[in-house]
Steps between C-alpha positions, in 0.01 A plus 500: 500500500353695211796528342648116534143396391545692218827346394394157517216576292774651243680195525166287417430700224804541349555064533177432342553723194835412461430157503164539148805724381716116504173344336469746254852510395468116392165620283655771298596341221478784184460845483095491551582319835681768592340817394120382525544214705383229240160723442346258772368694754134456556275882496485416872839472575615788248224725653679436813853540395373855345384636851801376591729658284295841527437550847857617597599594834416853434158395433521289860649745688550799316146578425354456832732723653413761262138455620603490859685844479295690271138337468311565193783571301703150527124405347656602193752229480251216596258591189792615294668188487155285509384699159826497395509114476172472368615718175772243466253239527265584277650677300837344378537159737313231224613676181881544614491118637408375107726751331823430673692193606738570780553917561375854407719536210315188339200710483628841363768295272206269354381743204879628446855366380679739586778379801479828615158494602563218738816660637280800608241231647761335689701829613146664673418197641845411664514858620139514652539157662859565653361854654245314643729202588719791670209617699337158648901462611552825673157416618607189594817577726282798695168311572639152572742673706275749710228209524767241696611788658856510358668866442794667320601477111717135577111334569349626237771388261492161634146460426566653119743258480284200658203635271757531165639133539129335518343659296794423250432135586156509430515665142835306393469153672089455381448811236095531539404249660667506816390911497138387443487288764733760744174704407233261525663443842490881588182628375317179728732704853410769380121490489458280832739717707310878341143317526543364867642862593251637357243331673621549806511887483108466346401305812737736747194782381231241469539489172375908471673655208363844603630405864837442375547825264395666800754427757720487198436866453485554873873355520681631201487838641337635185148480573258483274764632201667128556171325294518817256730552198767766529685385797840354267401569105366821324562689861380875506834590515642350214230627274466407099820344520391310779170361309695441149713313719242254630344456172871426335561195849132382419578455131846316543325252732216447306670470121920361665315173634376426116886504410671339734674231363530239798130532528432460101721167516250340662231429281752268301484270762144338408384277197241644354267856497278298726725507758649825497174682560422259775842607716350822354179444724694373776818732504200791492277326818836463704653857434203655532415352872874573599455857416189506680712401791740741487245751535380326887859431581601878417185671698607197730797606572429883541225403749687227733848636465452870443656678198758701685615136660552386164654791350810478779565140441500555088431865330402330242250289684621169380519334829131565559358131444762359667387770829177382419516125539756526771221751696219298415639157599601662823145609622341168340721234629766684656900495473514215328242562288709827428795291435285260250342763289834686450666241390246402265488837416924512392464159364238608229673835413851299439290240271358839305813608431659187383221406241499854381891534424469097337275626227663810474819303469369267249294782296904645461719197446226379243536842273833483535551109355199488251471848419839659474701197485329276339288692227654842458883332502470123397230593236290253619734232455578334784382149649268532868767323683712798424265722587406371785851482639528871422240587656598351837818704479301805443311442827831436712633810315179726532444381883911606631455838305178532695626379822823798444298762420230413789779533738610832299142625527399467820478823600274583159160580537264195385204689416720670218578187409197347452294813358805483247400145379134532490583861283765302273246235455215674395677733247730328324312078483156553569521754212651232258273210632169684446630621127642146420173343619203750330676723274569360102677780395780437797808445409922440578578851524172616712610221744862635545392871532206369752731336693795687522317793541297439776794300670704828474239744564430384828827411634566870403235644649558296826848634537360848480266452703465584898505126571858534426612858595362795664295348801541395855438131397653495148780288384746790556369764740764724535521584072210654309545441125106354434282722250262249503204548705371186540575202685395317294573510128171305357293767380766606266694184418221287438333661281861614327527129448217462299575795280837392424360164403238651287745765347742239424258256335358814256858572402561196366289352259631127550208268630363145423144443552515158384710446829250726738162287338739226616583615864129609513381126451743371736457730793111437455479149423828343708597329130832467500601619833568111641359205373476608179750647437654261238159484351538905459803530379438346252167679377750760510694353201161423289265762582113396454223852504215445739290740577768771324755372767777310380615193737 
């Protein structure tokens, strides 16, 4: 029942996007239709589409089942990725939003002429976006799968496929708008179907946190370690290494979230300032609650299902909210209540995915057309249209190479995968957004060596590292080549990042600080970044001194 309720949910969801996707095909008209969406997306509706585009389905499922088999620890993720967004958001969300027009590259390129510079944008953030493309599709094929309770490699191909060919609609038939409103659509399931879960486990224990950590405890078969740190990261047995090693994961998903670029494209998609930090306000109220969640639904599910329950049906615990609501909705309103929840349950994880993978999808095709295509080889001069047409063929060509390799990959580990992307993110573009933004003496050959050098540092480091090699649960267990401690390469390759950009810039004396006085006005003011932009461009021709600033 469960699982044919859970289908025709699919189906429902699935009809109802595809059908805004049709609507928003007939409203993209030019290329700021299709990579913003117009800018007309009220702070309400952006704030929404944020969450949505954030809160993947390792955040949904992932993250409670790391709670659920290991307690305190799985804490980690919940306040890592909370803080994490709130750096982005304060941080670099309002200042990248009136710098750039459509991508990353529009930010780090602003100050710099070089074509070069923007190649290097548009390389890191194809790469980064694509790794994490490749995960939510692996991700895809096994959850989907195990949650309708399909088996074998032929299912979980289907569903990559299935997955591939929407989400390739989505990004090519409507660009940004259709995505935004996929995303809208998801982040509204998502937060009804984790709060009403969540208030049912509350009210199962009378709405007693201490009465729920304690038969959580009581059933993990930990004890009292379960609500203590230790139990998965910085283990006595794994000593220094073992503590460098939770610092390094804590960094990468504190600092990667900052440079992600399907996340950074959507502050384009508002008017003005005004409305950026109010889908700053609401994107921050949302993912803050939902994390709050996962914590109840992870203690939730140690407590109703048990942790060694969970850990048969998925070592990786992923199936634990799905246990949960099926559990829950048994003893509440019994098997079809079971059947109800579960579905639900599979329903919402299949939207995750799918709004995930369209902004990842549109983050990559959109590099690919205005970055490399359109700036680095067409100089600029090319007509929207063009551009625009491009870009759609990007997304058809970026979505089958995903699709292949997802089917290629499925037997690849998807926590390597995504600690690669939030590593790749956070030392080679967060390291050339921050200079761009607050540094004047920044310049084209800083932002390759930033770049390039965290991009290859921490691919490097990964491959040599026990994630890959070496372990039980590494990529390939029966070789040993890693000399790389660490799991995770963050604590070295972030901060490598930085140094390359700062080396770089210090070699070469080559800098404009008529352009950074410029940038600096625009990211604080919003002059320029929409409305007026004709207005700014030309100041730009006839510079006037206020205040020692020319405009």
């Amino acid at each position: 029942m469960s699982q044919a309720l859970a289908i025709i949910l699919f189906i429902l969801f699935v009809a109802v996007t595809l059908l805004i996707t049709v609507w928003a095909s007939r409203q993209t008209k030019d290329a700021g239709d299709f990579y913003a969406g117009g800018r007309s997306f009220s702070g309400m509706q952006n704030g929404l589409a944020i969450s949505g585009d954030y809160l993947s389905g390792a955040s949904f499922l992932g993250i409670a089942g790391v709670i659920a088999l290991y307690g305190y620890d799985g804490f980690l993720y919940s306040i890592g990725f909370l803080v994490a967004w709130l750096l982005a958001l304060l941080l670099v969300a309002e200042l990248f939003r009136n710098s750039g027009k459509y991508t990353m590259a529009d930010v780090v390129a602003f100050r710099m002429s070089a074509r070069s510079v923007r190649i290097a944008a548009g390389v890191s953030t194809i790469t980064v976006s694509i790794v994490y493309l490749l995960a939510q599709m692996v991700g895809a094929g096994a959850l989907v799968s195990m949650l309708l309770g399909l088996d074998g490699p032929v299912a979980n191909a289907a569903i990559i496929v299935l997955v591939g060919m929407l989400m390739i609609i989505y990004v090519a038939g409507g660009g940004m708008k259709s995505t935004t409103w996929v995303q809208i659509i998801k982040a509204v399931l998502l937060m009804v179907s984790a709060t009403i879960v969540t208030v049912l486990v509350a009210a199962k224990f009378g709405f007693n946190i201490s009465e729920l950590l304690r038969q959580a405890a009581d059933q993990s078969g930990q004890g009292e370690a379960f609500l203590e740190p230790g139990l998965r990261y910085a283990t006595e047995a794994e000593g220094l290494a073992g503590k460098l090693d939770l610092i390094s994961l804590g960094l990468a998903l504190v600092l990667g979230t900052a440079g992600l670029p399907h996340v950074l494209m959507r502050f384009y998609t508002v008017p003005t300032a005004k409305e950026t930090r109010k889908s700053v306000l609401v994107s921050i109220g949302l993912i803050g609650t939902f994390y709050l969640c996962t914590l109840i639904l992870g203690f939730g599910a140690a407590a109703v299902v048990g942790s060694e329950e969970i850990a048969k049906a998925n070592p990786g615990g992923n199936t634990a909210v799905a246990q949960l609501a099926e559990r829950l909705g048994e003893m509440l309103f019994g098997e079809i209540g079971a059947a109800v929840l579960l579905a639900v349950v599979s329903s919402v994880a299949f939207a995750t995915i799918l709004a995930v993978v369209a902004g990842l999808t549109l983050a990559s095709s959109s590099s690919v057309a205005h970055d490399l295509y359109a700036h680095a080889g067409k100089r600029g001069r090319i007509n929207e249209a063009d551009e625009v047409r491009f870009a759609r063929i990007a997304a058809f060509v970026i979505g089958g190479v995903s699709i292949v390799l997802g089917i290629f990959a499925q037997r690849l580990n998807v926590a390597f995968l995504v600690s690669l992307a939030f590593a790749m993110a956070a030392s080679a573009n967060l390291p050339a957004i921050l200079y761009s933004l607050f540094w004047e003496r920044f310049n084209a050959a800083g932002a390759i060596a930033a770049i390039y050098g965290g991009l290859g540092s921490s691919v490097l480091l990964v491959f040599f590292s026990p994630v890959v090699s070496g372990s039980p649960g590494s990529l390939f267990p029966d070789v040993d080549f890693h000399w790389f401690p660490l799991s995770n390469p963050g604590l070295i390759s972030i901060p490598f990042g930085f140094f390359c950009g700062w080396l770089g810039t210090i070699l070469n004396r080559e800098y404009d600080p008529r352009k950074f006085a410029e940038m600096e006005v625009r990211s604080l003011t919003g002059v320029g970044a929409v409305r007026g932009e004709q207005w700014f461009e030309a100041r730009r021709t006839r510079p006037v001194r206020r205040a020692g600033l020319p405009y």
